[in-house]
C-alpha positions as CSV (number, residue, x, y, z in Angstrom):
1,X,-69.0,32.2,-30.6
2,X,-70.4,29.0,-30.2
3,X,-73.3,27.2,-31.8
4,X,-76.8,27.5,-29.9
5,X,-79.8,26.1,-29.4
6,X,-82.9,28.1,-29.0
7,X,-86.2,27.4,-27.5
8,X,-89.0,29.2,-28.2
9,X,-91.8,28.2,-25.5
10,X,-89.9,24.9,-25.2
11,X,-89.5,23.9,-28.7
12,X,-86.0,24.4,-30.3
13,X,-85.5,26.0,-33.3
14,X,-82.5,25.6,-35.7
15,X,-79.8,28.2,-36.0
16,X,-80.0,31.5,-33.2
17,X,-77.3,34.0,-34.1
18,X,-79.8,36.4,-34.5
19,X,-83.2,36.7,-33.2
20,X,-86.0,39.6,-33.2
21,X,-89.3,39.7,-31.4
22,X,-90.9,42.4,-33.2
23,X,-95.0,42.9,-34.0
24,X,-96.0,39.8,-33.0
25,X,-93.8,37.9,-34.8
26,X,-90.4,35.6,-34.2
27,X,-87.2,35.9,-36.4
28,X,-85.0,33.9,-36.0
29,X,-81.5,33.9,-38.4
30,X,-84.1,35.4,-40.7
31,X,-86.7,32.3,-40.7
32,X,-90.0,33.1,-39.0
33,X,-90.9,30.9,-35.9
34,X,-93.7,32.5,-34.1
35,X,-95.9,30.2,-32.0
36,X,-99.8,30.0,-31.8
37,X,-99.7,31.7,-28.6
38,X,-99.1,35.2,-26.6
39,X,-96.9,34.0,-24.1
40,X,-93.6,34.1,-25.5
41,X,-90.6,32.8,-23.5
42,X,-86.9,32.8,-25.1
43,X,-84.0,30.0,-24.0
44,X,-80.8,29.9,-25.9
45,X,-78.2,27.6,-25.0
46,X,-74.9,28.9,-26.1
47,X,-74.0,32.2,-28.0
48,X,-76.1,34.6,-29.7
49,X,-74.8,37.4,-31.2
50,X,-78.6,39.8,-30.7
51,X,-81.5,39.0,-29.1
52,X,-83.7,41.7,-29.7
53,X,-87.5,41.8,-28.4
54,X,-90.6,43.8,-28.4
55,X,-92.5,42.6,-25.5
56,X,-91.9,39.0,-24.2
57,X,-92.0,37.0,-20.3
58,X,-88.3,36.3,-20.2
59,X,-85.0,36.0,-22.2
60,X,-82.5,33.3,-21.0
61,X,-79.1,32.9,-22.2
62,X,-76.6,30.0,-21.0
63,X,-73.9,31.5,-22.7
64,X,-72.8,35.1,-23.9
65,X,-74.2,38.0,-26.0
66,X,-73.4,40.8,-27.9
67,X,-76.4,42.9,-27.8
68,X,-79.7,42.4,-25.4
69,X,-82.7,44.6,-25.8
70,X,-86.1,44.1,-24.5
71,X,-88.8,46.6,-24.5
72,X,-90.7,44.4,-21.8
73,X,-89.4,41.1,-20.5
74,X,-86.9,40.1,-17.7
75,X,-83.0,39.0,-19.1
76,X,-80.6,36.6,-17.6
77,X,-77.3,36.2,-19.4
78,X,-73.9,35.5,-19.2
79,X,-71.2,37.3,-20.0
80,X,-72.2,40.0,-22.5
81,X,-69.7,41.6,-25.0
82,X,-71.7,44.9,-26.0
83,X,-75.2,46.3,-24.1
84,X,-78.0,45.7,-22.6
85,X,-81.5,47.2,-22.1
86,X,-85.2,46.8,-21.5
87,X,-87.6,49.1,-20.8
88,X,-89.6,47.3,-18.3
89,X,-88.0,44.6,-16.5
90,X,-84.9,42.8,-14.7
91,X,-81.3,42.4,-15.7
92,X,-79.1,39.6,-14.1
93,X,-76.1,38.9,-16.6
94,X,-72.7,38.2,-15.7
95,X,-70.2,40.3,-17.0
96,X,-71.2,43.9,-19.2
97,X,-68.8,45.3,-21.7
98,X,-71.1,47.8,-22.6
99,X,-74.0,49.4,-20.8
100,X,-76.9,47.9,-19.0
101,X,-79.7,49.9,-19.0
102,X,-84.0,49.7,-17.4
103,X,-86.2,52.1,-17.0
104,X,-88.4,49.9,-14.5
105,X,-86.6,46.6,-12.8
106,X,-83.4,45.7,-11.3
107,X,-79.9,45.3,-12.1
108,X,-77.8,42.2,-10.5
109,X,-74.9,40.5,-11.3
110,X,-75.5,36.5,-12.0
C-alpha cells in the first residue's frame, strides 16, 4: 500500500495507516488529532489499511482499504481488500473482497 494523506475537517495530518474514531476522540497511527469541533469529516488520499469510526458525517477514500467500519457516517472507497460496515449509513466503494454490510443506507458500486 501506498503512502496517504489524511484530512481531518480539511487539515491533513501526518501518517494514516491506521485510524480510529472512537469517544470523541481521533487516532491516528496512534497520535491523537481530534479537532475542536463535532462535525467530523475523514478524507484520505491513498491507502489505509483501517479506518474505523464511532459516529462521524462521511469517510472518503481515494484509494483502497482493508477494513471500513462506521457505526454512523456515509463511506466512499475504492477498491477494498477485506470488509466493510456501518450501522447507519451509505456504502459506495469499488471493489469488496470481503463483506459490505448496513443496517440503515444503501449499497452501490463507485
Amino acid at each position: 500500500m501506498s503512502k496517504s494523506s489524511v484530512f481531518i475537517n480539511g487539515v491533513v495530518v501526518s501518517g494514516g495507516r491506521n485510524i480510529r474514531i472512537h469517544g470523541g476522540r481521533i487516532i491516528v497511527d496512534g497520535q491523537d488529532v481530534t479537532p475542536d469541533t463535532k462535525v467530523i469529516t475523514v478524507e484520505v488520499h491513498g491507502d489505509v489499511d483501517r479506518l474505523e469510526a464511532e459516529v462521524c458525517d462521511s469517510i472518503v477514500v481515494h484509494g483502497s482499504a482493508r477494513d471500513v467500519a462506521t457505526q454512523s457516517g456515509d463511506v466512499t472507497c475504492g477498491d477494498v481488500h477485506g470488509s466493510v460496515q456501518t450501522m447507519s449509513g451509505d456504502v459506495r466503494c469499488g471493489s469488496v473482497l470481503g463483506n459490505v454490510k448496513t443496517m440503515s443506507g444503501d449499497v452501490r458500486k463507485a
